[in-house]
C-alpha positions as MATLAB code, in Angstrom:
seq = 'XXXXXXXXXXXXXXXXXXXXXXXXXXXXXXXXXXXXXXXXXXXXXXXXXXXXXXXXXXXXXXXXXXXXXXXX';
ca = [
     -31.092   31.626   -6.222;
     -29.980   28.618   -4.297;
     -26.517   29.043   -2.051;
     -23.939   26.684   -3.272;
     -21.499   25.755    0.195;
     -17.706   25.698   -0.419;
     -15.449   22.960    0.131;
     -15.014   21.889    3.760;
     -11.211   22.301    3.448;
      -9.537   24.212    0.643;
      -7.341   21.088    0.316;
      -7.886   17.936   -1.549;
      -9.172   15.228    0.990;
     -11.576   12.246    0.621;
     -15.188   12.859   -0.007;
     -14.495   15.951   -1.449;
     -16.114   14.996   -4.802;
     -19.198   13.354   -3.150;
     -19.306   16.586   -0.971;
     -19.489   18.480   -4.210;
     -21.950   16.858   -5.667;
     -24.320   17.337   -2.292;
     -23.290   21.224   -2.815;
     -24.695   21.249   -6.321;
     -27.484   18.983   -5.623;
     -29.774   21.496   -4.884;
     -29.377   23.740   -7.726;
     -29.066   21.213   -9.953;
     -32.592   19.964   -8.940;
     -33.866   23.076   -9.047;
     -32.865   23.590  -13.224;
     -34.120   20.339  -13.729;
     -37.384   21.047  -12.284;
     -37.793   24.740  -13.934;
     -37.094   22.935  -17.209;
     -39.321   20.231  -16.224;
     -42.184   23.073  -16.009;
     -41.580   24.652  -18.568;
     -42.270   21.761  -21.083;
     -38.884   20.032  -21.546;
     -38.675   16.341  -21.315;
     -36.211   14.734  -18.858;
     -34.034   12.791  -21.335;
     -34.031   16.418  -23.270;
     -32.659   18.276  -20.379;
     -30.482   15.416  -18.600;
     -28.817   16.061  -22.561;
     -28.411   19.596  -22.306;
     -26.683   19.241  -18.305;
     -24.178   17.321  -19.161;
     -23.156   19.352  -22.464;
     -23.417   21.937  -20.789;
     -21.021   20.886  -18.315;
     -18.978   19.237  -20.695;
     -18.203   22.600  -22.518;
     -17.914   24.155  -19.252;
     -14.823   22.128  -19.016;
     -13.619   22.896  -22.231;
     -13.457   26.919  -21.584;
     -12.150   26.983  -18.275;
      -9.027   29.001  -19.039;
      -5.470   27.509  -17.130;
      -7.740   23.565  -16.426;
      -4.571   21.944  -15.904;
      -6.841   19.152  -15.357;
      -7.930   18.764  -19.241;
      -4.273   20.483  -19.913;
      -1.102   19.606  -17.726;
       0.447   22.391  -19.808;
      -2.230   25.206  -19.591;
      -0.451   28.142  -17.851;
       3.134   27.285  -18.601;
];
């Protein structure tokens, strides 16, 4: 299982979204190519990654982010 690094500061700051997406690169790549072997097409899994991730957004309990009012 690839090791995904934490933030560089617990803080927001800059690049911390482009340093995310360097952190997940990896195992991102990895799915895709897994999927890739096992007979799925590209377009059919870039689909499935993003709703995927999409509905990982939507269960995230307290996302103030989708919900300025979750956890009041």
């Amino acid at each position: 299982m690839t090791i995904i690094p934490s933030p560089k500061r617990p803080e927001n700051y800059a690049d911390r979204i482009a340093d995310c997406d360097n952190a997940l690169d990896g195992a991102v790549r990895a799915i895709f190519e897994a999927a890739l072997a096992a007979g799925w097409s590209s377009n059919e899994i870039a689909h499935s990654i993003r709703m995927l991730a999409y509905r990982c957004l939507q269960v995230v309990p307290n996302n103030k982010e989708l919900n300025p009012q979750a956890g009041q």
